[in-house]
C-alpha positions as CSV (number, residue, x, y, z in Angstrom):
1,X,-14.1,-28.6,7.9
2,X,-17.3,-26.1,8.3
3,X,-19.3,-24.9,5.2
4,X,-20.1,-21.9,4.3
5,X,-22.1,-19.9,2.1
6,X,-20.2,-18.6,-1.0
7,X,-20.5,-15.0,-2.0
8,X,-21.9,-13.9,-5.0
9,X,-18.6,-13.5,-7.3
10,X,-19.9,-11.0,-9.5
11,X,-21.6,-8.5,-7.0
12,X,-18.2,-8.6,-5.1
13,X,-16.3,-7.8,-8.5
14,X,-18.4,-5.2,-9.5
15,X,-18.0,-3.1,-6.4
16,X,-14.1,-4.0,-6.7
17,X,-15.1,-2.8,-10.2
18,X,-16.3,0.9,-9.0
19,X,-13.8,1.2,-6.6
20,X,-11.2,0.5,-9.3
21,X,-13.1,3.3,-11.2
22,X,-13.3,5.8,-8.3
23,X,-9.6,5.4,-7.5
24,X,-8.8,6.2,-11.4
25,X,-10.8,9.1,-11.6
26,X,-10.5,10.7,-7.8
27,X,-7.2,11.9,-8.9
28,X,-8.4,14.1,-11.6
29,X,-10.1,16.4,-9.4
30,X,-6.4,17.2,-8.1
31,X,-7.4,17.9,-4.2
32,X,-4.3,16.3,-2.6
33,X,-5.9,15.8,0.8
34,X,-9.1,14.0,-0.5
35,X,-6.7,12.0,-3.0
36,X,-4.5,10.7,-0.2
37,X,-7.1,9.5,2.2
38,X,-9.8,8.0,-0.8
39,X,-6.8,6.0,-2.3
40,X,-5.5,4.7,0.9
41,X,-9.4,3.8,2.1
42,X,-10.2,2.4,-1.3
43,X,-7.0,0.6,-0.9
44,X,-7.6,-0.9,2.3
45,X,-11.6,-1.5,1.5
46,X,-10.2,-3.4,-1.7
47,X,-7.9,-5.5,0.2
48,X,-10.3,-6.2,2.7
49,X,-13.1,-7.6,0.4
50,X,-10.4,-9.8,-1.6
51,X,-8.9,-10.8,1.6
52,X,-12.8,-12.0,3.3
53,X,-14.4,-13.4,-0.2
54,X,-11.9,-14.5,-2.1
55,X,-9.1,-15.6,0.2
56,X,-11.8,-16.7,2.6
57,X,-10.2,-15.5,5.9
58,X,-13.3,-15.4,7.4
59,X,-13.6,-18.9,8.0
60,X,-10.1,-20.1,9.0
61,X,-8.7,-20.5,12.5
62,X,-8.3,-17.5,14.6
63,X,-4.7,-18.3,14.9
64,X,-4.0,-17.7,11.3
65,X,-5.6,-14.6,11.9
66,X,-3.1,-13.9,14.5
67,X,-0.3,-14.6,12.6
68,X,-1.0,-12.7,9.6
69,X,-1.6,-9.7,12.1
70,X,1.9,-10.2,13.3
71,X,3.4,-10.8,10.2
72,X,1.9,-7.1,9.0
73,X,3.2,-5.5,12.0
74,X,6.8,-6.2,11.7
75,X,7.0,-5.7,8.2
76,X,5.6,-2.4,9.3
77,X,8.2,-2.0,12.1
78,X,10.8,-3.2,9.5
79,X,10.0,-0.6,7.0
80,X,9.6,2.1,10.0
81,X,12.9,1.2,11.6
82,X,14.8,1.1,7.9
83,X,13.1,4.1,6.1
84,X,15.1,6.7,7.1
85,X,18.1,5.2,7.0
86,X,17.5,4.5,2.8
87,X,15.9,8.1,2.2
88,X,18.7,10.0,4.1
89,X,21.5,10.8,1.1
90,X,24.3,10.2,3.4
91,X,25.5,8.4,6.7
92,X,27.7,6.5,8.3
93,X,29.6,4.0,5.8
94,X,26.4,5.2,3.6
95,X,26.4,7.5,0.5
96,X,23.7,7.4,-2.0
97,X,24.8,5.8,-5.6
98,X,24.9,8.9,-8.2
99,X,22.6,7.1,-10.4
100,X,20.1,7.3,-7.2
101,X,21.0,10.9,-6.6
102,X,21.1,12.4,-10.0
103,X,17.1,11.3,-9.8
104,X,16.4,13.5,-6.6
105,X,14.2,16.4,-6.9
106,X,15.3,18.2,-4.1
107,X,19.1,18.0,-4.5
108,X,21.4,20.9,-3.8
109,X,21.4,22.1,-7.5
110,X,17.7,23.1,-7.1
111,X,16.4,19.9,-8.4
112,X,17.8,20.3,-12.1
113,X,17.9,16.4,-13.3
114,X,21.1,15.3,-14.9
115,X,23.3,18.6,-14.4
């Protein structure tokens, strides 16, 4: 087992600090296209410093590495091959619960909740 250097705790929580802080207020400025893509990068900028500091990725075997990668993929394919299956409101042996469908904005009776 190789050592390595351990980061400095604090410095790494206090950017995941400001992050935490910029994805709070970013949304308050109510530009949809800036919100989207700051929350998804802080997101993934978040998960990457966890992931290399604290999970310390870094220094384990590429082949772990590897396998995490393919483990995100097909979850990714999963969700991609289910998603529109479980948004449609109908299909084949498929019809949304009512509870499910009184909840939907864009029903057919103009997205009145509870009619």
């Amino acid at each position: 087992m190789s050592e390595h250097a351990h980061p400095n705790y604090v410095k790494i929580w206090g950017i995941l600090l400001v992050l935490l802080v910029v994805s709070i207020v970013g949304p308050m400025f109510e530009i949809q296209a800036v919100t989207l893509v700051t929350a998804f990068g802080i997101a993934f900028v978040k998960a990457y410093l966890v992931v290399k500091n604290f999970m310390h990725l870094n220094v384990e075997p590429r082949f772990l590495i590897y396998m995490l990668a393919t483990c995100l993929a097909f979850m990714g394919l999963f969700y991609a091959g289910v998603a529109p299956d479980v948004m449609a409101a109908t299909g084949s042996n498929w019809v949304k619960p009512s509870f499910v469908a009184a909840l939907d904005p864009y029903a057919d009776d103009g997205g009145v909740l509870g009619h």
